[in-house]
N, C-alpha and C positions, 0 to 999 in steps of 0.2 A: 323476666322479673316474676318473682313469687309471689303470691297474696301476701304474703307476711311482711315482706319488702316494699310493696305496693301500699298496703296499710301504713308502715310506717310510714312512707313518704308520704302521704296523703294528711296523716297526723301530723308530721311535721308544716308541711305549706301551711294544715290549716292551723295551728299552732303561732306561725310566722304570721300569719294576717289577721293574730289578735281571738285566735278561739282559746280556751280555758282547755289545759290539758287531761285535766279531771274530767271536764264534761265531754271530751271527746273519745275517752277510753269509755264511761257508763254509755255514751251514744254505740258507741262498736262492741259493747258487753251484750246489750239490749239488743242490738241488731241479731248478733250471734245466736243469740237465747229462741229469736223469734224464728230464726230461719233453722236453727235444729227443730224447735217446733211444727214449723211446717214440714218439716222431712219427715218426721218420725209419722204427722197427718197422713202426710202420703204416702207411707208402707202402711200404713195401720195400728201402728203402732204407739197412739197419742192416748188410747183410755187405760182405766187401769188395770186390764185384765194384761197386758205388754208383755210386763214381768213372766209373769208365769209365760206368756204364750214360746217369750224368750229363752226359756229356761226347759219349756217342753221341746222346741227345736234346736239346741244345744243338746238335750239327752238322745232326740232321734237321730242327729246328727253323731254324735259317739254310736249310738248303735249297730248306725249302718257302717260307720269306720270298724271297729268291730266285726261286724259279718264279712267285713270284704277282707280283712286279716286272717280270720276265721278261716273262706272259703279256698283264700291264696295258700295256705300252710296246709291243708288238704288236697288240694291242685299237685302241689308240690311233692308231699308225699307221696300221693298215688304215681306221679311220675316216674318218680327217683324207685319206687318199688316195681313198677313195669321195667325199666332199666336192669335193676338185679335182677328182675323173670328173666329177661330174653339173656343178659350176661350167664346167668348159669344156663339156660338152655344150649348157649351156641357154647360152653365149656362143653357140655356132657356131650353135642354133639362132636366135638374137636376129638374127646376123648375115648370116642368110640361108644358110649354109654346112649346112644339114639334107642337102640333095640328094647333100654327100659323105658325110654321115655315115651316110644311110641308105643309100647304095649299095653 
């Protein structure tokens, strides 16, 4: 069963044994409110500097996505460019052209 599932049920029985359905959704609004509240306490991120701190680790976060794109697509390159090194090496060698290449 799912929170969501479990909540309702819960809403319902207590609904069934005479609670106000109004005051039981502000009761599980209020709970909710308080217990993001406490999360956000516990990472640190309950004062008001959050925002920005959120916004400065979402930019270093691209950043580093970013360099690791960056470093992959240079990786790559330099492969795929050693590949053609040795591909025309082992042509010229094939083709008898060694004597310039080792000269």
């Amino acid at each position: 069963m799912t929170n969501a599932h479990m909540l309702t049920h819960l809403a319902a029985q207590a609904e069934a044994r005479g609670a106000d359905l109004v005051t039981l959704r502000a009761l599980v609004e209020e709970s909710s409110d308080l217990g993001a509240a406490r999360a956000l306490a516990r990472l640190g991120l309950a004062d008001d500097h959050a925002a920005k701190d959120m916004a400065e680790l979402r930019e270093l976060l691209s950043a580093w996505r970013d360099a690791k794109r960056t470093a992959r697509a240079a990786l790559v390159g330099w492969l795929i460019r050693a590949g053609l090194a040795l591909l025309l090496l082992g042509l010229a060698v094939k083709l008898g052209l060694a004597g310039m290449v080792l000269e």
